[in-house]
C-alpha positions as CSV (number, residue, x, y, z in Angstrom):
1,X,82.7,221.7,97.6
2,X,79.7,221.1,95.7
3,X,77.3,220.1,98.4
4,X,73.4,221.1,97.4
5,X,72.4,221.5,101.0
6,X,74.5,224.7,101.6
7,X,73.5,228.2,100.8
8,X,76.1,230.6,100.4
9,X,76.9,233.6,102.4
10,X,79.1,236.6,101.0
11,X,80.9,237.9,103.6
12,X,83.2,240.2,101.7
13,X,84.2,241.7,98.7
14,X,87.3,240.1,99.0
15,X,89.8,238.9,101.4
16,X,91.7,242.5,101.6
17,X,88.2,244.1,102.9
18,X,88.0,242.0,106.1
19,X,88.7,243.7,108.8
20,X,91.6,241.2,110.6
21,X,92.3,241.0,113.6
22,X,96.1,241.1,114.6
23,X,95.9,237.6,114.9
24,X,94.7,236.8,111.8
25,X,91.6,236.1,113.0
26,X,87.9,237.8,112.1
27,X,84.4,237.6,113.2
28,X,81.7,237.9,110.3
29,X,78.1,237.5,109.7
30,X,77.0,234.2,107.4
31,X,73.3,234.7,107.1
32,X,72.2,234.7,110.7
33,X,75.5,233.4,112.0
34,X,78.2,235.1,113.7
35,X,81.4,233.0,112.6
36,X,84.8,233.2,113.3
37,X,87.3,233.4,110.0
38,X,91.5,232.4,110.3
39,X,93.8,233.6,106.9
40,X,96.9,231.2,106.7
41,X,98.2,233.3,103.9
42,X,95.5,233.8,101.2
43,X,93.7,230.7,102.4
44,X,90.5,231.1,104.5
45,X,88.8,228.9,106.9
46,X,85.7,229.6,108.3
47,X,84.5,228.0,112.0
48,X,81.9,228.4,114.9
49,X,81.7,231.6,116.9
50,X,82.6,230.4,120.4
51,X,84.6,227.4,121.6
52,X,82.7,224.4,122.2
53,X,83.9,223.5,125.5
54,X,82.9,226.8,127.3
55,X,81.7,229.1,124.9
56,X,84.7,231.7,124.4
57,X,84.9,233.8,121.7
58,X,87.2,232.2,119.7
59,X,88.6,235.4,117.7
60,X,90.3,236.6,120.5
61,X,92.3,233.4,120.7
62,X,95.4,232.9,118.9
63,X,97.0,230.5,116.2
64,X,99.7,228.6,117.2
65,X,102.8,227.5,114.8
66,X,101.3,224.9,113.2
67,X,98.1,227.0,112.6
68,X,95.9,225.8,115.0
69,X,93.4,227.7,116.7
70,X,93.6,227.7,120.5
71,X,90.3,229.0,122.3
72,X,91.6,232.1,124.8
73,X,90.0,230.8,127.9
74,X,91.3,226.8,128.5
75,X,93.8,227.0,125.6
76,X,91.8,223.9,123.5
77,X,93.2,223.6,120.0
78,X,91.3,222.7,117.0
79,X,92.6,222.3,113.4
80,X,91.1,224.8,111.6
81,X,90.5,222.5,108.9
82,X,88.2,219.9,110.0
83,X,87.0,220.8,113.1
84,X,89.5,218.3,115.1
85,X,90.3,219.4,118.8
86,X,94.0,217.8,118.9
87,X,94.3,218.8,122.9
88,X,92.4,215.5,123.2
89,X,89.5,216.7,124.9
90,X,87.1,215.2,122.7
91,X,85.2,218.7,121.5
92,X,84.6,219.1,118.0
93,X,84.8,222.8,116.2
94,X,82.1,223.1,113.8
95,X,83.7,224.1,110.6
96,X,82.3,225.8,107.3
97,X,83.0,225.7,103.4
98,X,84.9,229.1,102.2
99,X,84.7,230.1,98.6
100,X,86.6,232.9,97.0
101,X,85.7,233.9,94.2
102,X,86.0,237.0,91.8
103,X,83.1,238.8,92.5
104,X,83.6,238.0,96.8
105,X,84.1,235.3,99.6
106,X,81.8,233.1,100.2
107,X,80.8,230.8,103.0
108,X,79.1,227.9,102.9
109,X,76.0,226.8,105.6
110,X,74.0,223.6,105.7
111,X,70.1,224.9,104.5
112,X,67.5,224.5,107.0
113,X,64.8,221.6,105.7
């Protein structure tokens, strides 16, 4: 993603030094930003904090088959990739640009104007 309006975060030296959850799931730091991180085998994605229906930590959630994520408290799914909740709720997970790169993984957060 080559968007000029993000500033990127490391979060790790690499994929192997996060500390996962046994769901898969992590919580990092981006900046000032506590975010929540999903690995579908050595892919990334990187999304709000807390569900934004009621505000539960979304790392202690789960991921279903398909690989969505599904918010602990009301059991809302959201695609991982794009934010979509596909309960049909009509909530929308913010979602974030992950780099990896050789020297660490990056994420991606719109810069404040």
């Amino acid at each position: 993603m080559t968007d000029h309006h993000l500033v990127w975060h490391k979060v790790a030296i690499n994929i192997a030094t996060i500390e996962w959850q046994p769901n898969n799931m992590a919580i990092v730091t981006a900046g000032e930003q506590q975010l929540t991180i999903i690995k579908q085998g050595s892919t990334i994605m990187a999304f709000a904090h807390k569900c934004p229906h009621a505000g539960a930590v979304l790392a202690n959630g789960f991921l279903d088959a398909p690989g969505n994520v599904v918010c602990p408290l009301h059991h809302y799914r959201f695609n991982p990739f794009n934010g979509r909740n596909i309960s049909g709720q009509g909530y929308h997970l913010k979602t974030y640009p992950v780099q990896q790169l050789s020297d660490g993984v990056y994420i991606g957060i719109k810069a404040n104007r």
